[in-house]
Phi, psi and omega in degrees: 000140169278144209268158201250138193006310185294289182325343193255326171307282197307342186279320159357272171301340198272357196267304185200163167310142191255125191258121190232111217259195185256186182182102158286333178214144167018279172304347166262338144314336161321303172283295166321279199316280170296352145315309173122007161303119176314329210212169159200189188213116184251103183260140175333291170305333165280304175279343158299336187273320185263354194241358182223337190050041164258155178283171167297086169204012152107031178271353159313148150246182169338287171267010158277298168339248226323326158291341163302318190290299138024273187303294175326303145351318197257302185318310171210188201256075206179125181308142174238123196270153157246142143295132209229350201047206165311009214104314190071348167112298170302071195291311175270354179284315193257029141294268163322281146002290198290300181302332174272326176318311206133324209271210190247339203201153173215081209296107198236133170256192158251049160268173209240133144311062051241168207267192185209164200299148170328283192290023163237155183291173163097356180268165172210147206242151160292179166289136189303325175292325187282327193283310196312318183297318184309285200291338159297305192294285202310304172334302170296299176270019168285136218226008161234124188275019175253356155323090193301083197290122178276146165242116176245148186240153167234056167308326216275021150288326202214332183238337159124229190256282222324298200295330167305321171304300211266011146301303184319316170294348199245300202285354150261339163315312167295358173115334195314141197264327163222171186240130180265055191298097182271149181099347175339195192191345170206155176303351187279295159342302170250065155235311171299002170262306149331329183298297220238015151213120222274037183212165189284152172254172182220142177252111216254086192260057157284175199256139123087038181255205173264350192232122157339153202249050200303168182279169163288337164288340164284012174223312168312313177287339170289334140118058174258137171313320213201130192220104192264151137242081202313287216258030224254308176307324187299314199268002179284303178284002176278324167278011163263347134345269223297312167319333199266325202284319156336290179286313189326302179276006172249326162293342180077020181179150183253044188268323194265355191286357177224056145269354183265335195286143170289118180282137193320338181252008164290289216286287171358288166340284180306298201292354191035072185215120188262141171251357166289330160309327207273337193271332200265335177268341167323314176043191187294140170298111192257000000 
């Protein structure tokens, strides 16, 4: 029997830490997926930024997620976490929504609306009873229980670690199935969170944050679950973006740019497409 999305997630993690890269659009799911990556993560900030070029402060909406996850979803055979933000103010629709769409996990924080990237100063968190109430509602409505609900807290930002620890216990307490704590701020950090909460944690190794940039073996002996690189692809393929449009406009041609290039018959590949199937089944016209 096929195990249904949350199952495949969780079975996953229950094997070894899981390296879950970011994917802003279809085809790097794709990549991953053929790479030999378990997951993959479609984070708020890689897609404000690459499918709208807004900044992280929540201006997608609802059904831009969803059709986004969607797509992911379709693109390969790999559990997919959504960053979900707040909610939209709509917990359970966008639960019900998201699980159907496909995906695997579903990431809900305690920021204040509208939020702000994890690692900048300036944020604010709710009150620990409105995420618990956040995290009931996302409970209630899920309609597969192996579905993965995230609670991410970004106290330890506005309040420190003690007060992030002890939000993380009440938000498991309220159901949340793993915890995502951002921002940590030293490896000591996140071991005492490890210390002191007793569910998989997910570790949010974005570049030019707040929190050190540890290995993965080093987040495994610390006992973590799940290790995203939210923003890693995006920002790899934006500076070579920016490098190829640099020669394109100082050589007047892009001849040297393709030994870097993926090749018409690399992508083909990844897209699982003969285009010699197409001439041959049109065939003759009766």
């Amino acid at each position: 029997m096929n195990q249904s999305p949350g199952s495949q997630l969780r079975g996953l993690v229950a094997e070894a830490t899981l390296q879950v890269p970011g994917a802003p659009f279809a085809l790097c799911a794709r990549l991953a997926e053929q790479a030999g990556y378990g997951a993959v993560y479609l984070s708020g900030a890689a897609f404000s930024a690459a499918a709208l070029a807004v900044p992280d402060t929540g201006r997608f909406s609802l059904d831009d997620l969803v059709l986004q996850s969607e797509r992911l979803a379709r693109a390969a055979e790999l559990p997919v976490i959504v960053d979900a933000d707040t909610g939209f103010g709509r917990g359970g629709e966008c639960v019900t929504r998201l699980e159907r769409a496909g995906v695997a996990a579903i990431q809900l924080e305690d920021q204040t609306f509208p939020k702000r990237c994890g690692h900048l100063e300036g944020k604010q968190v709710v009150s620990v009873d409105t995420m618990c109430e956040r995290i009931a509602e996302a409970v209630a409505a899920r309609g597969d229980s192996q579905l993965v609900l995230i609670a991410r807290t970004d106290a330890r930002g506005t309040d420190g670690l003690e007060a992030a620890i002890e939000r993380a216990e009440r938000y498991v307490a309220a159901g949340a199935d793993w915890i995502f704590p951002e921002a940590l701020k030293t490896r000591e950090e996140f071991a005492a969170f490890a210390e002191a909460i007793d569910v998989p944690l997910v570790a949010n190794m974005t570049e030019f944050g707040a929190s050190p940039l540890l290995t993965l073996s080093e987040l495994a002996d610390l006992g973590f679950a799940a290790v995203l690189y939210p923003v890693t692809l995006l920002r790899v393929a934006m500076k070579a973006i920016e490098a190829a449009l640099a020669v394109i406009g100082d050589a007047g041609t892009q001849e040297e740019l393709l030994d870097l290039m993926q090749t018409r018959e690399e992508l083909y590949e990844l897209l699982d497409y003969d285009p010699t199937a197409d001439v041959a089944e049109e065939g003759p016209s009766e």
